[in-house]
Structures are given as C-alpha cells and as structure tokens.
N, C-alpha and C positions, 0 to 999 in steps of 0.2 A: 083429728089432729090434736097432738097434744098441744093443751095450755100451759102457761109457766103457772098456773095455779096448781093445776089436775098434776105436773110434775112432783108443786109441792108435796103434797097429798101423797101422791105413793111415793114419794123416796121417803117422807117421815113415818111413814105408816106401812111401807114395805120395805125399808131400805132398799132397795133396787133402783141402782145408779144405772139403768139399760140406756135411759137419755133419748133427750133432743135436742137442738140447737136452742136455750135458754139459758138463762140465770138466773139465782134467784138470792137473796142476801144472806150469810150463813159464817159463822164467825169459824175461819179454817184455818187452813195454810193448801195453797192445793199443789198439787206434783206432778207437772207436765211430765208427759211421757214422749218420746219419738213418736211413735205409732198416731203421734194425737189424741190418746183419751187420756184422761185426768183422771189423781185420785185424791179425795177431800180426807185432811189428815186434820189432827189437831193441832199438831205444830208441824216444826220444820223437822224432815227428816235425818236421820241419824245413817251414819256411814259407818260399815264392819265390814273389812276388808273389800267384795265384791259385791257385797248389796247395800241395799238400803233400807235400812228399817225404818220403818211406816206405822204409826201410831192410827188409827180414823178414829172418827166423833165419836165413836162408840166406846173407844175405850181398848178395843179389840187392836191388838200387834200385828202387822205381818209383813211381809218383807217382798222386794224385786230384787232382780237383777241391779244395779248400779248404771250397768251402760244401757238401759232401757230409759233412763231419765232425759230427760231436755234439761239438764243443770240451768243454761243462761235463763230459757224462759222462765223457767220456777222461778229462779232469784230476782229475773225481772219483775215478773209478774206480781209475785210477793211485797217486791219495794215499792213498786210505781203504787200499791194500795188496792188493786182489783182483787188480790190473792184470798181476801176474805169472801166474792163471789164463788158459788160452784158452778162450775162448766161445766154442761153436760153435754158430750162430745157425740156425734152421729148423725144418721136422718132416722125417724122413727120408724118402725116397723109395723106394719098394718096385721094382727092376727085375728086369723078366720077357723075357730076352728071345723074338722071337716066335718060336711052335709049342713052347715051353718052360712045361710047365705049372708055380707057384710055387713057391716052398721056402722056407726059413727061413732059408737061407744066407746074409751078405752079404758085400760084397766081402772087409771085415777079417775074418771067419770063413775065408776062402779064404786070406787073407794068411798069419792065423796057422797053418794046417794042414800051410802049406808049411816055415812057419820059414824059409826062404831068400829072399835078394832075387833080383829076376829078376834072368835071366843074359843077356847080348848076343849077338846071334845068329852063326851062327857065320859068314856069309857077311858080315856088317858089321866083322868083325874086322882084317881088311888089307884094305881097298880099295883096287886099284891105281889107282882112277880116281877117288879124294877129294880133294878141293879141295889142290891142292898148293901155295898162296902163303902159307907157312908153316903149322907146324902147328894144327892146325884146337881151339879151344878146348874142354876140356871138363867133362862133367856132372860132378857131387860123383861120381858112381858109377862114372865114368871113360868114359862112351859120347862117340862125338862130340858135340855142341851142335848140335843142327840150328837152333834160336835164334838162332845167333852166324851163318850164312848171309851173305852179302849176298844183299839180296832181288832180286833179277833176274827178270826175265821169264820163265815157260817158255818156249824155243826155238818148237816148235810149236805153233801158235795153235791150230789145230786139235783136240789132244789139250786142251788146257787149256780151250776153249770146253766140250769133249764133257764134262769133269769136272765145270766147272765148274755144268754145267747137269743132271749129274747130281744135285750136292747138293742146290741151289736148289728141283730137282721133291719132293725129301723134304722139304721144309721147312727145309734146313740154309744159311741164307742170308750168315752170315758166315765165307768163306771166300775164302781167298786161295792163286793159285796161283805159284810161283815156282820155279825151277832148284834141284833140291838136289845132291848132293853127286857126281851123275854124269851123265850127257847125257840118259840116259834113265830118271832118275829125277824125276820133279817131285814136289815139294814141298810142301806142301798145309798151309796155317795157319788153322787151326781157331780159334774160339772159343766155347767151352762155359759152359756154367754151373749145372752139375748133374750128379751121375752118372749118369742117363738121358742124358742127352747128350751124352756121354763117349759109351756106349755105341751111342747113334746113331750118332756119327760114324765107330766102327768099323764099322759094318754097312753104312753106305749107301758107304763108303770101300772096303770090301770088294765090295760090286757092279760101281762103278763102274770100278773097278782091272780087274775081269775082262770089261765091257763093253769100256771105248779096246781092251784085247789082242785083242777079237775086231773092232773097226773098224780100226783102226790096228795091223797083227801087227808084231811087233819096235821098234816105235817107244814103249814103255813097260815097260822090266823089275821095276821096282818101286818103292811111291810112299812117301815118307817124308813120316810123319805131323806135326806139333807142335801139341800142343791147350794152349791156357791157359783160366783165367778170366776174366772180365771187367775183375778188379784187375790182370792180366799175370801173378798166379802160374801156375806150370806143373801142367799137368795130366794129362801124359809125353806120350812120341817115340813112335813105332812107325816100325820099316821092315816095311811091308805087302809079301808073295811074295806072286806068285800061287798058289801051294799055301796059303798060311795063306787066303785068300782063296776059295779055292774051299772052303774047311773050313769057314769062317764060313757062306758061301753056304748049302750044306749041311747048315746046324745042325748038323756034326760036331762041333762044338766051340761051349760057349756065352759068352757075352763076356764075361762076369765070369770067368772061369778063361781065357781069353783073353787079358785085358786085366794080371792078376797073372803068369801065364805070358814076354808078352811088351814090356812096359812100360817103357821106358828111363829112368833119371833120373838 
C-alpha cells in the first residue's frame, strides 16, 4: 500500500504523479480536471484561446484542452489555501510483474531502500556518435534529453515496422518510432498512463529489442526509450542493452527494481 511517504519519494525522485489517495505539502497551484485527476503547476494556468497552458514544478510547459478543466474547483481550491497541497487522484495499482509471485513492495519502498538517484549507464556517458549539432539538451539530473530529439524517421523501415508491431500485438498501441541519438539506435516514444504500464512498456520493449537482433543481426544496438503521460509529464528514458534485455526476458531482474535501477530523469 502506498504511504504518503513512499508517495513522496517517488514523485520527487521519479516524477511520476501515477498516485494514490494522499497529500502531501508542495508549494503549487494545482488544476483540477473533470475527469478528477490533478495537475501540479507552478502557478495559475494561462489561457490561449482553447487551451490552457500549464507551467509544472519543473519548469517544463504544456498544455490541455480548456474544457477538460473544473475552472470553479481550481479557483476554489486555490483560494480556500489547500491549492498548495498535491492531490494525487486514484486507487493504487498493485504490479506483479509476470512469473513474479506478489509482495508488499512498491516502487517508492524500492526508491527508498536505495536512498540514491539512479545513476546513468556507463556506456551512455560519452557517446562518440550523439547528435553533434550542438550540444544536446539536458535532464534536471543531467542525462541527455531524448525528448529534445528531432523526431526523424527511423532509417530502416524494416526494423521499425518489426517494433512497431511488436508493441501493437501486446496491446501497447501508442507508440512511436523515430532515430535517436545513433544510427542504430531507434527511438521509441511511448505513452503510458499508469505504473503498470510503465512496466509493460519495459517488458514488451525488452522482447522486442532481442527479437529485430535476432531478424535483423547488427542493425539495432540499442533502443532508447521516452515514456510520458498523457498530460506530456515525463515518466523517464531508458537506454535498453541487449544484456539488460535478456535479464528482463529472463525474469533475472524484476521491473520495478529495473525501472529504480535504470531510469533516467
């Protein structure tokens, strides 16, 4: 069960607003939505014609619909003085992943145990073959920005059809494939909306990485992940090896100590 501790812990240390029914103190503005979930802004949101632009803690811009907003609750919410609380709206999600029988565990129980942010791998540290038309922007934690990309094609259609129809057959149907930061890295931009699905996208990203290597030998060294939400907040990078991949495959390794392990932000 998540704790409003264990919350804290990973939304500061994963941003990943997935939530439970808690709160916790956080100097905001937050922006009720219809639907019921919340988005922690730094201030008050900005209107342009049909949306609303949305500023979060991070610094990072992005925008809704207009009429997905609860206006009165925001403005309420906001004056009565709770607005500086984050809501984190849902009932929690128990992930198992498979041939893993349950545990108590959850992601922030893993966060905390480690006390440390994850660290960047060591093979992503000088790459002599990263985008070189200037230097390449990046995360609050200093990894590249696979976000900041230009979206380009993957080169082979073939490797990107083969991916892309790997996700599709798992159910993982919003997915996009593009060039990342080496000839034979694609790209792969995800959109999630749950910690389970977080976690899918490692697993089935993990097969399909060691599938193209066995159709396609040398023409894919390793695939760089980017998962957000729905609202465009980030939901971290992975650079997927085929060693970490074959681990996965393997159930040597299970995703939630995976995903704390090797998670870029």
């Amino acid at each position: 069960m998540w704790t409003s501790r264990s919350l804290r812990l990973a939304l500061l240390s994963l941003m990943l607003a997935l939530g439970a029914s808690a709160t916790f103190a956080a100097s905001g503005y937050v922006v009720y939505l219809k639907d019921g979930h919340t988005i922690v802004a730094k201030e008050k949101y900005k209107v342009d014609k049909d949306k609303a632009i949305i500023t979060l803690l991070n610094g990072t811009q992005t925008f809704i619909p207009l009429a997905q907003v609860d206006v009165a609750k925001t403005d309420q919410a906001n004056r009565d003085g709770y607005g500086s609380a984050v809501v984190l709206p849902g009932a929690p999600q128990e992930i198992v992943p498979a041939g893993k029988a349950p545990t108590d565990r959850t992601l922030g129980d893993l966060i905390k145990s480690r006390e440390t942010v994850p660290r960047e791998l060591p093979t992503t540290r000088r790459d002599k073959n990263a985008a070189t038309s200037g230097r390449m922007i990046k995360t609050k934690a200093g990894f590249n920005d696979l976000s900041t990309l230009p979206q380009k094609a993957f080169p082979n259609a073939e490797v990107a059809t083969e991916l892309r129809q790997a996700f599709h057959g798992q159910g993982v149907d919003d997915v996009e494939i593009f060039e990342g930061t080496q000839s034979d890295r694609p790209l792969l931009a995800i959109t999630t909306n749950s910690e389970g699905s977080v976690f899918k996208a490692l697993s089935v990203a993990a097969n399909a990485l060691l599938r193209v290597r066995d159709l396609y030998p040398n023409k894919v060294g390793a695939l760089e992940l980017v998962l957000s939400m729905p609202s465009r907040e980030r939901a971290g990078q992975f650079v997927l090896t085929p060693d970490q991949a074959s681990e996965l495959a393997a159930k040597k390794t299970d995703l939630a100590s995976f995903f704390v392990r090797n998670v870029q932000f």
